[in-house]
N, CA and C atoms as an extended XYZ file, in Angstrom:
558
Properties=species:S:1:pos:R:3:atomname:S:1:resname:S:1:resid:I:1 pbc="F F F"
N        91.884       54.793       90.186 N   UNK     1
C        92.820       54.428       91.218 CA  UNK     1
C        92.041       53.826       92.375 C   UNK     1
N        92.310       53.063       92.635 N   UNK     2
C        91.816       51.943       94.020 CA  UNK     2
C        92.138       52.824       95.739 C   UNK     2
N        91.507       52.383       96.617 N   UNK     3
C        91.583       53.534       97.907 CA  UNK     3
C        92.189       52.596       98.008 C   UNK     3
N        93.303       53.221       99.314 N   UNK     4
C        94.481       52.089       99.642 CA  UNK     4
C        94.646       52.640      101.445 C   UNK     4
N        94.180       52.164      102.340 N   UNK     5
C        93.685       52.228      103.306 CA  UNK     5
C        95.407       51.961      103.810 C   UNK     5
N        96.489       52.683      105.025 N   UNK     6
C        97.826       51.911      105.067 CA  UNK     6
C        97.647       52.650      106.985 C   UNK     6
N        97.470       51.228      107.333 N   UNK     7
C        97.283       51.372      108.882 CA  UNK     7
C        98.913       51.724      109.414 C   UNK     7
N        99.815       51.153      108.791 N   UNK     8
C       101.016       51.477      109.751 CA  UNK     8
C       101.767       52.844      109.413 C   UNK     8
N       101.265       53.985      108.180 N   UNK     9
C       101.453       55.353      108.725 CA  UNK     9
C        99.747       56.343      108.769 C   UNK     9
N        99.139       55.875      108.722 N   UNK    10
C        97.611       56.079      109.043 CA  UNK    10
C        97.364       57.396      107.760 C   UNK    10
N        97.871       56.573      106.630 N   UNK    11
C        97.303       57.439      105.234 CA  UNK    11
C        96.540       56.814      104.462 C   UNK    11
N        95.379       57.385      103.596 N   UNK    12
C        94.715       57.197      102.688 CA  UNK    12
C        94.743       57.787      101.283 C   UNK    12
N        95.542       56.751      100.371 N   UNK    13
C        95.395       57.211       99.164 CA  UNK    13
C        94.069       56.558       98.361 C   UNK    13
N        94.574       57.520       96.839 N   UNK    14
C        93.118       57.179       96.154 CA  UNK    14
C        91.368       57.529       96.229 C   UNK    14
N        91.938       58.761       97.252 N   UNK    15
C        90.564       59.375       97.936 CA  UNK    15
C        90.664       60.538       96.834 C   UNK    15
N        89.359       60.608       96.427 N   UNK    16
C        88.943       62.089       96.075 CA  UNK    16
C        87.609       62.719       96.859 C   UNK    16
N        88.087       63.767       97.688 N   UNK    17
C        86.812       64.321       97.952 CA  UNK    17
C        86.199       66.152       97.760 C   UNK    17
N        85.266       65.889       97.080 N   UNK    18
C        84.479       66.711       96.275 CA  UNK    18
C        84.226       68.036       97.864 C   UNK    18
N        84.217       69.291       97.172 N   UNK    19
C        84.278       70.228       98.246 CA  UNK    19
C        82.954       70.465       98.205 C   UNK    19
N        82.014       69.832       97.392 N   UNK    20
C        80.323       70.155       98.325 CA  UNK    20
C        80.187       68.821       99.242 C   UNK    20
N        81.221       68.037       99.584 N   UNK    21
C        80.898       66.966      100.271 CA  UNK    21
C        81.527       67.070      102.032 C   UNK    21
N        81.763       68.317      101.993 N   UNK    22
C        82.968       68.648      102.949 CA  UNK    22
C        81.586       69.556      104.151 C   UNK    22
N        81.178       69.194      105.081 N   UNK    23
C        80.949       69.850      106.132 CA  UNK    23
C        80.688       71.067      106.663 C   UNK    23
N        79.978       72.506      106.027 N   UNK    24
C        80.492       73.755      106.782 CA  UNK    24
C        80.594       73.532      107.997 C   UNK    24
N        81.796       74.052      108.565 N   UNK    25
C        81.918       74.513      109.527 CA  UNK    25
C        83.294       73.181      110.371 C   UNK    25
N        83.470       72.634      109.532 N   UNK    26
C        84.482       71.171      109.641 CA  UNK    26
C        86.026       71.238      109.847 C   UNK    26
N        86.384       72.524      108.606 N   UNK    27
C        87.806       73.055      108.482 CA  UNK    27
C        87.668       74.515      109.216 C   UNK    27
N        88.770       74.133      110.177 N   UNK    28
C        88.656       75.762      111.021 CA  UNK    28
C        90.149       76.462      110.436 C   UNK    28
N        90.004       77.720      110.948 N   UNK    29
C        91.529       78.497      110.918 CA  UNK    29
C        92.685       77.524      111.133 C   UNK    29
N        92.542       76.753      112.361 N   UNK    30
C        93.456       75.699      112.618 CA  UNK    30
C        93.995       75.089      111.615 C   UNK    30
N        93.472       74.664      110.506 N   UNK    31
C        93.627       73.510      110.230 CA  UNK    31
C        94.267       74.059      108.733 C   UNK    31
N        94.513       75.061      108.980 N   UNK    32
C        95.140       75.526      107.222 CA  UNK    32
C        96.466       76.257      108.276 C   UNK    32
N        97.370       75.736      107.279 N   UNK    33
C        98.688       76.456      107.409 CA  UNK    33
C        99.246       77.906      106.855 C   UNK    33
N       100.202       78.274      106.965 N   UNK    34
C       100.920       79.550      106.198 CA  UNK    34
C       101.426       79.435      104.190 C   UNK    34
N       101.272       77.834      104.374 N   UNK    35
C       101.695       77.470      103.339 CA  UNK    35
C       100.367       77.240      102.562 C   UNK    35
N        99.362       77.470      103.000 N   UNK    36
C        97.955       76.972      102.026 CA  UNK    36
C        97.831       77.817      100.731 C   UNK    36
N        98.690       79.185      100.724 N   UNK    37
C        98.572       79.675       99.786 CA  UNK    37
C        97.082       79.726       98.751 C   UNK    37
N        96.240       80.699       99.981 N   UNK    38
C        94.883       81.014       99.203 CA  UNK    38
C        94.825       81.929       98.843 C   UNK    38
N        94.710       82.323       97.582 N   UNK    39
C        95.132       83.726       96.711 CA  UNK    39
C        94.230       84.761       96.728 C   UNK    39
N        94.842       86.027       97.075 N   UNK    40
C        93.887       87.345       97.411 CA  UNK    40
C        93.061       87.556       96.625 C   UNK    40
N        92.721       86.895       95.680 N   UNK    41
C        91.778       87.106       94.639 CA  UNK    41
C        90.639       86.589       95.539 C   UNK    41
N        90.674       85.758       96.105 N   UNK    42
C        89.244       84.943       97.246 CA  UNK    42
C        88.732       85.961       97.685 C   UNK    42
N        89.540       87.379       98.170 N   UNK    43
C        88.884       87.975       99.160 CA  UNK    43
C        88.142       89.000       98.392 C   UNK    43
N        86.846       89.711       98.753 N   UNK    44
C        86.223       90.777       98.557 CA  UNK    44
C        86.832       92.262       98.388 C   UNK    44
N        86.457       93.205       98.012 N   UNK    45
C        86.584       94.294       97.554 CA  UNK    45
C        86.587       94.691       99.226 C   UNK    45
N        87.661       95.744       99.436 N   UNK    46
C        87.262       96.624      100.836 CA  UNK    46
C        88.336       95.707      101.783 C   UNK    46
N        88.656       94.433      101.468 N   UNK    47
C        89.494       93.731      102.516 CA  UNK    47
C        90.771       94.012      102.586 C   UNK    47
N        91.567       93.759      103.698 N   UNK    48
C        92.776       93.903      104.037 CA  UNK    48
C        93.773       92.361      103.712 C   UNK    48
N        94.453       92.647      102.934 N   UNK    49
C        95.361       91.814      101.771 CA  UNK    49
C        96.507       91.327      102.874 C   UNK    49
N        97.069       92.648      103.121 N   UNK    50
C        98.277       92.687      104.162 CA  UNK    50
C        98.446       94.462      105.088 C   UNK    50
N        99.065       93.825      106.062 N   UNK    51
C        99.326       94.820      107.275 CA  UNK    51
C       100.671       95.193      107.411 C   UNK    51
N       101.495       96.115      107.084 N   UNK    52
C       102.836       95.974      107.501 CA  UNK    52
C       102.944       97.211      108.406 C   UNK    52
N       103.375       96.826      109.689 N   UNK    53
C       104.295       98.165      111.092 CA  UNK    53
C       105.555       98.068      110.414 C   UNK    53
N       105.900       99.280      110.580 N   UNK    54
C       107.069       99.457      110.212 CA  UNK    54
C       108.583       99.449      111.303 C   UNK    54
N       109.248       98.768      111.092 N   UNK    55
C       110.124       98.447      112.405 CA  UNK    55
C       110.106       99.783      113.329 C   UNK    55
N       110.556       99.446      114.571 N   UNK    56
C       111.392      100.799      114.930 CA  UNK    56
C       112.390      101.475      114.332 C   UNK    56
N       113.328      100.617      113.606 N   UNK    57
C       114.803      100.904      113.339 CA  UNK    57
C       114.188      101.784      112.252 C   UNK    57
N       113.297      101.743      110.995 N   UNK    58
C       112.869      102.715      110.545 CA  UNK    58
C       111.785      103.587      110.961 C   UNK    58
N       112.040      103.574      112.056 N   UNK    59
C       110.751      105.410      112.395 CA  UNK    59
C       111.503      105.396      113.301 C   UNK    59
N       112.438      105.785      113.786 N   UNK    60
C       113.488      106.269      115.056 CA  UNK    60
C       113.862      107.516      114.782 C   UNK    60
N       113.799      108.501      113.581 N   UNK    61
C       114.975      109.422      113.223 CA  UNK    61
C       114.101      110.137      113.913 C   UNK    61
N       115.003      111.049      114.137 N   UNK    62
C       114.908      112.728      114.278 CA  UNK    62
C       115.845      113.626      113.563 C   UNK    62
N       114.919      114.123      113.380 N   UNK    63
C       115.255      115.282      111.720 CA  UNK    63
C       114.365      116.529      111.716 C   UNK    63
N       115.303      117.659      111.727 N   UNK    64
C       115.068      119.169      111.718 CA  UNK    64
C       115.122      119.912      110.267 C   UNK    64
N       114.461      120.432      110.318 N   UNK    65
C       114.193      121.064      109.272 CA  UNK    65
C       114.027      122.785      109.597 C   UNK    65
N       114.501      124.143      109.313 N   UNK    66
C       114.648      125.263      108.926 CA  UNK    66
C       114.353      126.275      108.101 C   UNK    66
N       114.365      125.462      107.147 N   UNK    67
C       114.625      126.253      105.180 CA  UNK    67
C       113.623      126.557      104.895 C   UNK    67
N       112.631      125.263      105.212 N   UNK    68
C       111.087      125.694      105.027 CA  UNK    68
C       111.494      124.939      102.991 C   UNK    68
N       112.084      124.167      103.118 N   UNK    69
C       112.726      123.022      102.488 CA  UNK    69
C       111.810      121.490      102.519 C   UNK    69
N       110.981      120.760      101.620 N   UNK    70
C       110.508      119.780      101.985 CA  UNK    70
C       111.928      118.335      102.280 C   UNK    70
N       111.946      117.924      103.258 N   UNK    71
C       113.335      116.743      103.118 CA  UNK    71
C       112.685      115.305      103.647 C   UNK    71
N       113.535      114.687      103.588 N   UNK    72
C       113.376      113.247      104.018 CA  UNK    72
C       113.436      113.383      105.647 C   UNK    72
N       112.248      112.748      106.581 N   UNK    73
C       112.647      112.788      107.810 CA  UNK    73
C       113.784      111.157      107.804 C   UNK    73
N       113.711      110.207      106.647 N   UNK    74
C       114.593      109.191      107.189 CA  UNK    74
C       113.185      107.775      107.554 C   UNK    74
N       112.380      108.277      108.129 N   UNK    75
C       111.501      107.849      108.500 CA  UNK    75
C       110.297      107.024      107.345 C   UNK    75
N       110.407      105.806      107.314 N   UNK    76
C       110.228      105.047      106.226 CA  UNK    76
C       109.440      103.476      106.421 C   UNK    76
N       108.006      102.978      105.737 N   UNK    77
C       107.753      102.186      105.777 CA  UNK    77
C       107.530      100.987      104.295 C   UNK    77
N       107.907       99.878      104.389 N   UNK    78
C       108.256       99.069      103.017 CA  UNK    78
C       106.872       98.113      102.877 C   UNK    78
N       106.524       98.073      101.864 N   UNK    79
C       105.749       96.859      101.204 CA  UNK    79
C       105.680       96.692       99.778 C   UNK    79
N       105.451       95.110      100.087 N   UNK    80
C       104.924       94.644       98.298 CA  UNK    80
C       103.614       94.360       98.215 C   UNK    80
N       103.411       95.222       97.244 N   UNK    81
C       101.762       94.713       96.781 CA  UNK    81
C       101.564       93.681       96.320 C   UNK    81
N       100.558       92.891       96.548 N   UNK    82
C       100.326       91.259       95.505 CA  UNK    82
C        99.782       91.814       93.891 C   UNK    82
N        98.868       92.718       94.521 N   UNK    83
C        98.417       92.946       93.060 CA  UNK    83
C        98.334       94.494       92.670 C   UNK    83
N        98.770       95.124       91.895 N   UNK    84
C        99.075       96.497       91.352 CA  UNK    84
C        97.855       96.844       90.789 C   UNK    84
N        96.611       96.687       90.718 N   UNK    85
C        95.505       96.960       91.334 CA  UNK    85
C        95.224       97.583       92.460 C   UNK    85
N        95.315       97.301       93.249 N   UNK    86
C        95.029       96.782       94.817 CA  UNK    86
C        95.554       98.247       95.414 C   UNK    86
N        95.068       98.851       96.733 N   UNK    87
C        95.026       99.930       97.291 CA  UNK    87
C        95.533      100.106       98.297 C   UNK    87
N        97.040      101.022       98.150 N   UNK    88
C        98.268      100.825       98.823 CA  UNK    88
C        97.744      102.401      100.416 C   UNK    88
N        97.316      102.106      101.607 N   UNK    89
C        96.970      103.060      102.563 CA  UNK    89
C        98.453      102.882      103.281 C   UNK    89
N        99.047      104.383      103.587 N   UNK    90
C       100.230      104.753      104.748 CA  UNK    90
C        99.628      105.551      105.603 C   UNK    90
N        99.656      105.431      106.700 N   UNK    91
C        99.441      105.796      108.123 CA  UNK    91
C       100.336      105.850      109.237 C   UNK    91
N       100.078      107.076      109.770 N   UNK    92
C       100.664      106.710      111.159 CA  UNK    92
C       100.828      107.946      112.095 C   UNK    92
N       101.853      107.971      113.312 N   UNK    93
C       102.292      109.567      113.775 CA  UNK    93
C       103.272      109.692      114.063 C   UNK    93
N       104.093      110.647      114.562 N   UNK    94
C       105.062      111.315      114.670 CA  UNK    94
C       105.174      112.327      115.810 C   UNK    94
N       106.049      111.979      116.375 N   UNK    95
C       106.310      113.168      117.932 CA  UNK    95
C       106.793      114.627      117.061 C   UNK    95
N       106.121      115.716      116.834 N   UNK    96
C       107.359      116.759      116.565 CA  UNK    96
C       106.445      118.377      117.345 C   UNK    96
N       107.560      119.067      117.047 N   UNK    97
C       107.989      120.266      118.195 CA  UNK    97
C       108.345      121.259      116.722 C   UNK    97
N       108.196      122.571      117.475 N   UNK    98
C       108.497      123.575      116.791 CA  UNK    98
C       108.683      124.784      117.566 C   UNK    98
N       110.321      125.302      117.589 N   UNK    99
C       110.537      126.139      118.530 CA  UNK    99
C       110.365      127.693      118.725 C   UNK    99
N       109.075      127.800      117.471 N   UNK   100
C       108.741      129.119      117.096 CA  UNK   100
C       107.220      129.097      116.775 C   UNK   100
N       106.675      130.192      116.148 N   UNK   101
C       105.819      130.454      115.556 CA  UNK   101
C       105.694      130.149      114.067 C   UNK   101
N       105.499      128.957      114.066 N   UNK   102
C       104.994      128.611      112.388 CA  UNK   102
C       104.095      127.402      112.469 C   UNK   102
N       104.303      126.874      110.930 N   UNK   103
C       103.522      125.292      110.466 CA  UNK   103
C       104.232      124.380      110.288 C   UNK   103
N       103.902      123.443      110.383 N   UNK   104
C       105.123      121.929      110.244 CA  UNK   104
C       103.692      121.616      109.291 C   UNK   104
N       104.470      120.972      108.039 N   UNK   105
C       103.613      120.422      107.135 CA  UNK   105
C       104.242      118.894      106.443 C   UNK   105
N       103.456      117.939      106.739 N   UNK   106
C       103.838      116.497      106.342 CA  UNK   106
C       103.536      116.328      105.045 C   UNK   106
N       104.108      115.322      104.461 N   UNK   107
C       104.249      114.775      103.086 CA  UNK   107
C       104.629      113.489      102.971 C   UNK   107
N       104.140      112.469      102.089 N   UNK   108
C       105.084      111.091      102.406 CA  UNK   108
C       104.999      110.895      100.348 C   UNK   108
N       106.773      110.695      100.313 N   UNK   109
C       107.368      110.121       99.168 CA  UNK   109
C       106.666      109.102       98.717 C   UNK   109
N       106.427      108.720       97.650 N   UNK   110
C       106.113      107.404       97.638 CA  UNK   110
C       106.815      106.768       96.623 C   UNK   110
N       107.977      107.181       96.243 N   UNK   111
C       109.029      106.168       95.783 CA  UNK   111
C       109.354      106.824       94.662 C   UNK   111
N       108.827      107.678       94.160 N   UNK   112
C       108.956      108.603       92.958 CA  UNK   112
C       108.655      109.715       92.809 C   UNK   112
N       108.176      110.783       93.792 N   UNK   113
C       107.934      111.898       93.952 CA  UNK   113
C       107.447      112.052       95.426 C   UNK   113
N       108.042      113.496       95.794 N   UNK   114
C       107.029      114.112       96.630 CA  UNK   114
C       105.690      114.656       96.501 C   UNK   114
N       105.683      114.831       95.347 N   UNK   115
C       104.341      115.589       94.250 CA  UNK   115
C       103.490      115.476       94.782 C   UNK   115
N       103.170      113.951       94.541 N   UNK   116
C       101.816      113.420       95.127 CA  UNK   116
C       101.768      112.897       96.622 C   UNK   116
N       101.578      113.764       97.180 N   UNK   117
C       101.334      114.090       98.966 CA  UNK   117
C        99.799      114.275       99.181 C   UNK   117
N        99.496      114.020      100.539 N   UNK   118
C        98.474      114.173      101.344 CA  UNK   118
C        99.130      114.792      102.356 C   UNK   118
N        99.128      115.962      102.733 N   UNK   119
C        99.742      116.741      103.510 CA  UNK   119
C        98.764      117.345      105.020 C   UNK   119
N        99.188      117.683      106.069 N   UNK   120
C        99.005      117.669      107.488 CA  UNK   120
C       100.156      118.938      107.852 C   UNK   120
N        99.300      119.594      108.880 N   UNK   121
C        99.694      120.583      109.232 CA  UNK   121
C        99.443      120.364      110.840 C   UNK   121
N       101.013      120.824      111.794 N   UNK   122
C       100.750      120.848      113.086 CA  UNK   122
C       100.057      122.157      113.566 C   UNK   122
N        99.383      122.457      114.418 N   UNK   123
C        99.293      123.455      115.196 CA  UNK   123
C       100.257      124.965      115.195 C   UNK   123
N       100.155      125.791      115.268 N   UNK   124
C       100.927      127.025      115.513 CA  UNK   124
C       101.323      126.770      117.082 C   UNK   124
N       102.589      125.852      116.986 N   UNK   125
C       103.421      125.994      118.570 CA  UNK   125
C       103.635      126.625      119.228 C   UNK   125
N       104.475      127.340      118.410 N   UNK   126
C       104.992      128.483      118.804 CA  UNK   126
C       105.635      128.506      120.525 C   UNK   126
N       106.752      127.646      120.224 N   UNK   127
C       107.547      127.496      121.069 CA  UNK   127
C       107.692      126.282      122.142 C   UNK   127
N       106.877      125.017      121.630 N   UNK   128
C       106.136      123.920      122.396 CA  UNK   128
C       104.853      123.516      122.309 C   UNK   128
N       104.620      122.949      122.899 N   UNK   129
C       104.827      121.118      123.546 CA  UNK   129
C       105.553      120.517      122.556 C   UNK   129
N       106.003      119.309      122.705 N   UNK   130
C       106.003      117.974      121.733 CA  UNK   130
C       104.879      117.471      121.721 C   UNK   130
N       103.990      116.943      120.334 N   UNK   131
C       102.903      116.748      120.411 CA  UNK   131
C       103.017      115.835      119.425 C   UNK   131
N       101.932      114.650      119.251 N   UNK   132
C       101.669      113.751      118.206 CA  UNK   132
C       100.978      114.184      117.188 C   UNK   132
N       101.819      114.065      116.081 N   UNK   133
C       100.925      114.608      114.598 CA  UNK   133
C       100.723      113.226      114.013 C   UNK   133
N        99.678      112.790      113.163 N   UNK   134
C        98.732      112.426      112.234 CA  UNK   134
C        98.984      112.480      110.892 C   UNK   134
N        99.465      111.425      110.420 N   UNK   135
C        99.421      111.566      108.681 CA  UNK   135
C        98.948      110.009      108.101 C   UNK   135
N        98.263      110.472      106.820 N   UNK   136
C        97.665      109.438      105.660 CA  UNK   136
C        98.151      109.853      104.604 C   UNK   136
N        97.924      108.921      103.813 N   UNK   137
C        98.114      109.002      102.611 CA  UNK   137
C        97.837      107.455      101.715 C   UNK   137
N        97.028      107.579      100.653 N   UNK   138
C        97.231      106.366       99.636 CA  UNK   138
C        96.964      106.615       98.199 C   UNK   138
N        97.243      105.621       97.671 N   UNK   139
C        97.448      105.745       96.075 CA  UNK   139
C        97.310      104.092       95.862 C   UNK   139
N        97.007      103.908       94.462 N   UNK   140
C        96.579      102.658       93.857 CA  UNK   140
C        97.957      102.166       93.820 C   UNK   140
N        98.906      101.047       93.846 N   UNK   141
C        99.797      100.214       94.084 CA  UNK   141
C       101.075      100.654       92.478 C   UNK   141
N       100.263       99.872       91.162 N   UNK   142
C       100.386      100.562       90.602 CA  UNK   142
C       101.699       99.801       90.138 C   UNK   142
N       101.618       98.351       91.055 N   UNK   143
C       103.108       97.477       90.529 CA  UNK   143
C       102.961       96.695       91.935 C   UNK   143
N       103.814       95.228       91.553 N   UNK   144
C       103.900       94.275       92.516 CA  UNK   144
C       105.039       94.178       93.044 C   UNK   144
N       105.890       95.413       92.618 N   UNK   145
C       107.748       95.218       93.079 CA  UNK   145
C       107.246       96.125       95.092 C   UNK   145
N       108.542       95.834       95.648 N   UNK   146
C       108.739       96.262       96.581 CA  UNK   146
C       108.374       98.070       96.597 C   UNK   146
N       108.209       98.515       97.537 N   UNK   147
C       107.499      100.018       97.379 CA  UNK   147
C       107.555      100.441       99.017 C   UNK   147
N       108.565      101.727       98.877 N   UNK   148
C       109.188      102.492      100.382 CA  UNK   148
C       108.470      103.520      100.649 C   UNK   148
N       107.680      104.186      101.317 N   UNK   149
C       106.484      104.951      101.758 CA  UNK   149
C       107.610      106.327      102.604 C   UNK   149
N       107.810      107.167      102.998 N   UNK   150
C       108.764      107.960      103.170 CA  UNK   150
C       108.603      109.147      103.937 C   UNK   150
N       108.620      109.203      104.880 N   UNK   151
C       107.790      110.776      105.705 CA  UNK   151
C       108.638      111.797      105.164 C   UNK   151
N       108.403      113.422      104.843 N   UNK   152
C       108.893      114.246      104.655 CA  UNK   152
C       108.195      115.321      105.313 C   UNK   152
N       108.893      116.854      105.474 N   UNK   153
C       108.685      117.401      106.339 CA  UNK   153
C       108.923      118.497      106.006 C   UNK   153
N       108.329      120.173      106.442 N   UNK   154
C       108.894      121.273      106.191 CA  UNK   154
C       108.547      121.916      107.388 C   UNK   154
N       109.395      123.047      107.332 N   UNK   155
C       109.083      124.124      108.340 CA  UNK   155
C       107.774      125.384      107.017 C   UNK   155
N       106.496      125.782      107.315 N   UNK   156
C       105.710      126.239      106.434 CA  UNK   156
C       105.496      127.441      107.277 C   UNK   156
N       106.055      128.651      106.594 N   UNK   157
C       105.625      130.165      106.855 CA  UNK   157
C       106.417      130.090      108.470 C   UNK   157
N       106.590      131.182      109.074 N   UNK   158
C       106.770      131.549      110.455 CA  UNK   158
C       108.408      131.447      109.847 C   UNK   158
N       109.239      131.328      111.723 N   UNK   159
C       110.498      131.207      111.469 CA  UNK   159
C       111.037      129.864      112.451 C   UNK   159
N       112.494      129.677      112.546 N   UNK   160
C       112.434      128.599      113.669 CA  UNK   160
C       112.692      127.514      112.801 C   UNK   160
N       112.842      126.436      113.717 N   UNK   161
C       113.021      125.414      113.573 CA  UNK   161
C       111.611      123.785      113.622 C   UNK   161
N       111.610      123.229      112.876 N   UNK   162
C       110.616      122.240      113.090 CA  UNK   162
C       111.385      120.900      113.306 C   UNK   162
N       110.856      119.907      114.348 N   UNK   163
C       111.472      118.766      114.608 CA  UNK   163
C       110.548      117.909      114.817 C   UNK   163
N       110.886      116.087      113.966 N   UNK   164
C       110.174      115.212      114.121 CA  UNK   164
C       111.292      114.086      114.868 C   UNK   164
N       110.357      113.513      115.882 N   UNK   165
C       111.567      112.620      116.543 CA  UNK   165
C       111.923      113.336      117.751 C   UNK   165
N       111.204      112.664      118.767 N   UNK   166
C       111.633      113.019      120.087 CA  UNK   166
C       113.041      113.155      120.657 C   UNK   166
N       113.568      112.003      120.571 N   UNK   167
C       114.986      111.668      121.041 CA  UNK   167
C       116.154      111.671      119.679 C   UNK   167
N       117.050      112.385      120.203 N   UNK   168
C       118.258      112.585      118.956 CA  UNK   168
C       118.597      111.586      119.202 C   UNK   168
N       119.117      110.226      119.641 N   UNK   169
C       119.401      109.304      120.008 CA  UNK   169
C       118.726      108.030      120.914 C   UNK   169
N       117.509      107.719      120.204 N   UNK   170
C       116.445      106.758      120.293 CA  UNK   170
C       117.106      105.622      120.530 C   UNK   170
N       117.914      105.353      120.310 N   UNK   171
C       118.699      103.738      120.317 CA  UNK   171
C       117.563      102.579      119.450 C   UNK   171
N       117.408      101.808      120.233 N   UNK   172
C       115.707      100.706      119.939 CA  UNK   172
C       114.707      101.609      119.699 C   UNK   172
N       114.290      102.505      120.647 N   UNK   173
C       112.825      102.498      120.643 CA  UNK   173
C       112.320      103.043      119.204 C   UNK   173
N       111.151      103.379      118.955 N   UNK   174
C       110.160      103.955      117.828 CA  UNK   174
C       110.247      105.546      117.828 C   UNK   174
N       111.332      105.967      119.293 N   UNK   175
C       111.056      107.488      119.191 CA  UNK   175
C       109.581      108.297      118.736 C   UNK   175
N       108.691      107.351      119.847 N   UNK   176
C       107.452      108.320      120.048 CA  UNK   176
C       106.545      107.894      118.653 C   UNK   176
N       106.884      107.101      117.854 N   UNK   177
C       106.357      106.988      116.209 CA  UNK   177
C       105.769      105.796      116.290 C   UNK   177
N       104.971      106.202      115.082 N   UNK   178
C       104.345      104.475      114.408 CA  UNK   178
C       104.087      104.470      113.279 C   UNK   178
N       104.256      103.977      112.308 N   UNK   179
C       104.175      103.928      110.618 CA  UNK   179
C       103.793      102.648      109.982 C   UNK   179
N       102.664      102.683      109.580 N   UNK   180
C       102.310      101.590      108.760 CA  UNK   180
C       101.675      101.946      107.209 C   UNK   180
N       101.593      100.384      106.558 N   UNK   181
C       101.154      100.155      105.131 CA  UNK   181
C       100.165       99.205      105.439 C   UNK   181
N        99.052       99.222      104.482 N   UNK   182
C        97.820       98.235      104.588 CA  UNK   182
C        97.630       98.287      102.560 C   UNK   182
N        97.321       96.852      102.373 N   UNK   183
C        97.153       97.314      101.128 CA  UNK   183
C        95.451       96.328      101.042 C   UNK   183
N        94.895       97.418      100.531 N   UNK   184
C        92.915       96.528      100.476 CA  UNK   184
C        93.003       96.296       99.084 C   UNK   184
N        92.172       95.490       98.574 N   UNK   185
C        91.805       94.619       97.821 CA  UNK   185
C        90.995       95.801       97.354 C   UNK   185
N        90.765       95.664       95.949 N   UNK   186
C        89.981       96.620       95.702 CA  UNK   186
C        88.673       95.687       94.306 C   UNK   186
């Protein structure tokens, strides 16, 4: 194919150019779009694939627990893995209170059981503060479909009540929370 030089929309066809002929340091971040579609396979072992916060509208609840019952706080973060390989990390915290003497013990669903938990234990309250608790958890992906991450919660030994979720009626805000998914390349 012949180069075809066209001054009146300032394009060049018929160019091929070879990527050891290309400049380091020539193409910046700038210059690649959302659409470049460079596939996570490029990246190294240990890297971060994708980041997802989880809205407010899902980490707003407040949800009590009694029974000493593991339940759904409601409280929920979503992602798709690219590759079911790849190493699905949930993180985050949670405002909760306990109006007695016991344990609040965390758990997060991961779409098919509570089973497999990484579990967290608050402090012996025993009757106050509201305080920020701490939870992780990950597991290998394990599929490229959509995948809901799920806080759960018990009241453990003592008596009373355990509560996650500052405000019974958060409206917007995050109600004191933050919940995320990271999935690394493995």
């Amino acid at each position: 194919m012949a180069l075809v030089l066209n001054g009146s929309n300032d394009t060049i066809t018929g160019l091929q150019i070879n990527s050891a002929n290309i400049v380091n340091g020539s193409i910046v971040n700038a210059d690649i779009n959302a659409s470049a579609a460079i596939s996570g396979d490029k990246l190294s072992a240990g890297n971060i694939v994708q980041y997802v916060s989880a809205p407010a509208s899902d980490i707003n609840n407040r949800h009590s627990e009694s029974l000493g019952n593991m339940e759904s706080t409601g409280n929920h973060v979503d992602i798709t893995p690219t590759n079911a390989s790849n190493l699905i990390i949930i993180g985050g915290h949670m405002s909760v209170y306990s109006d007695n003497t016991n344990e609040h013990e965390f758990a997060i669903h991961n779409g098919s059981s509570v089973d497999s938990t990484y579990k967290t234990w608050t402090a012996n309250l025993g009757n106050g503060p509201w305080i920020q608790q701490n939870f992780f958890y990950k597991q290998t992906a394990g599929t490229t479909s959509a995948m809901t991450f799920t806080l759960y919660h018990k009241r453990l030994g003592g008596s009373g009540t355990v509560y996650v979720g500052f405000f019974s009626a958060p409206g917007s805000t995050s109600n004191g929370a933050e919940m995320w998914a990271m999935e690394l390349k493995v």
